[in-house]
C-alpha positions as CSV (number, residue, x, y, z in Angstrom):
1,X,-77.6,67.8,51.1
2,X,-77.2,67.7,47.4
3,X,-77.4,71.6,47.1
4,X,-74.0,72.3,49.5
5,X,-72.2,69.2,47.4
6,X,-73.4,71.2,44.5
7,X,-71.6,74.3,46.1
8,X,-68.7,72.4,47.3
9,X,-68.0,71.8,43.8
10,X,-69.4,74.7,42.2
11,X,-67.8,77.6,44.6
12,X,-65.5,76.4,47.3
13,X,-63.3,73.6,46.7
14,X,-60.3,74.0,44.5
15,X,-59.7,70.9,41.9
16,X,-57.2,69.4,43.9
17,X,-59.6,69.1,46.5
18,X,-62.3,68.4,44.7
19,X,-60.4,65.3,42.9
20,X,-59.3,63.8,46.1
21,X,-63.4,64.5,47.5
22,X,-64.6,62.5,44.4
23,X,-62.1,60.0,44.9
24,X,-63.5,59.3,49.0
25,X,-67.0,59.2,47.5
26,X,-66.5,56.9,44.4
27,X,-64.8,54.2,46.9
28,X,-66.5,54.8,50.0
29,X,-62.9,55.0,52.3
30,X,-63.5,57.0,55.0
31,X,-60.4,57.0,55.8
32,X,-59.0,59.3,53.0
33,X,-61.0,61.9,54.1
34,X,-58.4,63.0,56.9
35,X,-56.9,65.1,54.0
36,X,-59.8,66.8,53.1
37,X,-59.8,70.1,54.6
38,X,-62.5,71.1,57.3
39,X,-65.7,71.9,56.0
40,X,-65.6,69.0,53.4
41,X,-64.8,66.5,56.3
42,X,-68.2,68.3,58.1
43,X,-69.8,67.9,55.1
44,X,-69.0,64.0,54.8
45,X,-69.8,63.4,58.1
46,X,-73.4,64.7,57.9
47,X,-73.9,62.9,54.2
48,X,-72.7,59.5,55.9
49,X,-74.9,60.2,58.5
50,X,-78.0,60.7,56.1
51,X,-76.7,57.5,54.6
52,X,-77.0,55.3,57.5
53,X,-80.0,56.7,58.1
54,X,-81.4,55.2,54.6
55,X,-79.4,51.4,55.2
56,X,-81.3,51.3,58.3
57,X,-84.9,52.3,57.4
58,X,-84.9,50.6,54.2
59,X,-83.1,47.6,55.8
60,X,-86.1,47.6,58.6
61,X,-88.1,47.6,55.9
62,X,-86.6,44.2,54.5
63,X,-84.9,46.0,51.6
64,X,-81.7,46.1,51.9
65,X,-81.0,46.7,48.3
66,X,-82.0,49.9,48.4
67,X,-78.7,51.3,50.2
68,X,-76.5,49.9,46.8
69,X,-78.2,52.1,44.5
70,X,-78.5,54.9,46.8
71,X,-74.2,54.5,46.5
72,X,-74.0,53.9,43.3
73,X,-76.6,57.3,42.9
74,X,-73.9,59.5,44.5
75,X,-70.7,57.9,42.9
76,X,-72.5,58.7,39.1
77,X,-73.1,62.5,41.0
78,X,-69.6,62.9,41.9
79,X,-68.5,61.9,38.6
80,X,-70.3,64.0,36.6
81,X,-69.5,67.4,39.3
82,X,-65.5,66.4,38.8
83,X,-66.3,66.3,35.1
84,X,-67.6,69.8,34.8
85,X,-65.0,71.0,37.5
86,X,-62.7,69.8,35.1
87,X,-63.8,71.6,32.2
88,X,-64.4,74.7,33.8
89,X,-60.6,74.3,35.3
90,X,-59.1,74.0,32.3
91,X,-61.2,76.3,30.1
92,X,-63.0,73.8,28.1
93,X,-66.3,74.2,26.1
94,X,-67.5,70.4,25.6
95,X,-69.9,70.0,22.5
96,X,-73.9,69.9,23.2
97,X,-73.3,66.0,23.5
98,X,-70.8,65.9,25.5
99,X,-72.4,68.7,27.8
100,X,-75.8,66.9,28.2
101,X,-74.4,63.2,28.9
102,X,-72.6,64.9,31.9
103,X,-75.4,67.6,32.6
104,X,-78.5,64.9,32.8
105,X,-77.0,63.4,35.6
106,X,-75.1,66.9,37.3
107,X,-79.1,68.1,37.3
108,X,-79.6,66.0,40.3
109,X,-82.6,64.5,38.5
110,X,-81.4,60.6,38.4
111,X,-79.9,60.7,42.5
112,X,-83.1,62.8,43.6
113,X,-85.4,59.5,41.6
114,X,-83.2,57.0,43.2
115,X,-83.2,58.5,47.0
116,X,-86.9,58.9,46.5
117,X,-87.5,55.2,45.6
118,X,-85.5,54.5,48.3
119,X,-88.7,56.4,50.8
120,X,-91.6,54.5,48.8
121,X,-91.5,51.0,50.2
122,X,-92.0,48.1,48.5
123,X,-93.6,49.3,45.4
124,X,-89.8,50.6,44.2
125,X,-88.8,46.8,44.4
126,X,-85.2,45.8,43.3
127,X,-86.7,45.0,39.3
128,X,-87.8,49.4,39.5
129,X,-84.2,50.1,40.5
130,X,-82.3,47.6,38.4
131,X,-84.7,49.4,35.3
132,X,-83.7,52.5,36.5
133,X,-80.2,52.4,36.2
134,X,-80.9,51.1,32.8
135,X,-80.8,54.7,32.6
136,X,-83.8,54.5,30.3
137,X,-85.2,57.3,27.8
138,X,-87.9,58.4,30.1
139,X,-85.2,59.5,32.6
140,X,-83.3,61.1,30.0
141,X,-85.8,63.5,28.8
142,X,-86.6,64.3,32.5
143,X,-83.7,65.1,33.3
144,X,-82.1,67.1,29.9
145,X,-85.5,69.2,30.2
146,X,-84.7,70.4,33.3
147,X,-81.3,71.2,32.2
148,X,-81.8,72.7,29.2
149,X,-84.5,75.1,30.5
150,X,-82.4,76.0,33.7
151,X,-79.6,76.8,31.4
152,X,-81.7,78.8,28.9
153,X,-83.5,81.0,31.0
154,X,-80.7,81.8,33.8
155,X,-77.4,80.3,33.6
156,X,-76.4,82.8,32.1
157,X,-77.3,85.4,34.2
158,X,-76.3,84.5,37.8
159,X,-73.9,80.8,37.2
160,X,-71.9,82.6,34.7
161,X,-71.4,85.6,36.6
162,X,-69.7,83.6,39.6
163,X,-67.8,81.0,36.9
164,X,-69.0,78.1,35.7
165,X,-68.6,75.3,33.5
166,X,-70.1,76.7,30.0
167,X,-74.0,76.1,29.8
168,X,-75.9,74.4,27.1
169,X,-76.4,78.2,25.0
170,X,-72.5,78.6,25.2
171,X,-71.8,75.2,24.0
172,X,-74.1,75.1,21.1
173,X,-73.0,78.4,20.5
174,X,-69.4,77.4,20.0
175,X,-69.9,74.5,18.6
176,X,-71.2,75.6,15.7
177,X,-70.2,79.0,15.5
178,X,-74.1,81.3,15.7
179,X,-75.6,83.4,17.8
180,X,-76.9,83.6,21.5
181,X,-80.4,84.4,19.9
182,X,-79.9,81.0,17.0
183,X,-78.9,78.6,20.1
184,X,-82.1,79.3,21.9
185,X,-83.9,78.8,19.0
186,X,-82.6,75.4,18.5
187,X,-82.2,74.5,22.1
188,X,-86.0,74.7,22.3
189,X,-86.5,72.5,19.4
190,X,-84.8,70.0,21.3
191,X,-86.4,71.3,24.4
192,X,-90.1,70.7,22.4
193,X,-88.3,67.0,21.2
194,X,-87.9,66.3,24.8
195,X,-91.3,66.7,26.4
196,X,-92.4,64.8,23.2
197,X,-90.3,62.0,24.5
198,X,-91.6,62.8,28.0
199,X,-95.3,62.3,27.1
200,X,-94.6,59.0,24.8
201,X,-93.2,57.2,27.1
202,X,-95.0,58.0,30.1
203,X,-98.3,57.0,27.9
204,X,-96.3,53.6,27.1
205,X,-98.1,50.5,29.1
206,X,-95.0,48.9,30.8
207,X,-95.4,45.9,32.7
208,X,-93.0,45.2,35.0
209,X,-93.2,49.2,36.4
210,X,-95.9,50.4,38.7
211,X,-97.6,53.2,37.7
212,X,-97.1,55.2,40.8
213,X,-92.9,54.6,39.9
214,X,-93.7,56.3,36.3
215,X,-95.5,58.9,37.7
């Protein structure tokens, strides 16, 4: 599901379409998506399908929390695809920052944790998902090393050959004016910094998060 909105926004929709897509998602009205062309209204129609599917299991379940965050998952998504559609529109190279504070969340990492709390039962209680949108460090490094390693060892190759928003090489690249060769180098410095990060926190003792949540 996430892979063809990936593509929708990646390959197929123009940014007038895309706008108007993200706009449906981010307030949930249906009814917009008349003006959608065809294969995004498909497409909406099977993700609201999946959706329901979630409200009611979780629901059964007695949690029917988990269907908020599962929204609010997808409307962070959407925001950060427009984002980069945006860029790549208008032929903008963000700095590093600004690249990885959209690209953590673009990786799919933080909707693919939430959607799988929402499929663990009552150990991903309300307090797991309230922490989790806290957006906390552990997350971060999670999902920036995924990132950053996707875009170092193939962006490049294949996502800049069909056009793409500028990877993490590109940007650092620009940003401070080296070498392809100098922005790997310190791309995995922060890529070592990362796991670092990963590893600390996942050793930390927290209380009020269940093990099986960290792990």
């Amino acid at each position: 599901m996430l892979s063809v909105m990936d593509d929708i926004y990646d390959v197929h929709g123009t940014i007038e379409e895309l706008e108007l897509f993200t706009k449906v998602v981010e307030s949930w009205d249906i009814s917009m998506k008349d003006q959608l062309p065809d294969y995004m209204k498909a497409y909406l129609d099977a993700f609201l399908d999946f959706y329901a599917e979630i409200e009611a299991v979780t629901t059964k379940e007695g949690r029917p929390f988990c269907i908020h965050y599962a929204k609010e998952a997808v409307k962070k998504q959407v925001r950060a695809y427009i984002t980069e559609a945006r860029w790549f529109n208008s032929d903008y190279v963000p700095t590093l920052e600004e690249y990885i504070s959209v690209a953590v969340i673009s990786s799919t990492y933080p909707i693919l944790i939430t959607l799988s709390f929402c499929g663990m039962g009552e150990v991903a209680s309300k307090e797991v998902f309230d922490w989790l949108f806290t957006e906390p460090k552990l997350l971060y490094a999670a999902s920036g090393l995924a990132r950053l390693i996707d875009d170092i060892r193939s962006m490049r190759y294949f996502e800049q050959e069909r056009g793409h928003v500028a990877s993490a090489v590109e940007c650092y690249m620009k940003q401070h004016g080296v070498s392809q060769q100098e922005a790997y180098d310190e791309l995995y410095k922060i890529v070592i910094n990362l796991w670092k990060d990963l590893n600390e926190e996942l050793l930390k003792e927290t209380a009020d998060i269940p093990k099986p949540i960290l792990m």
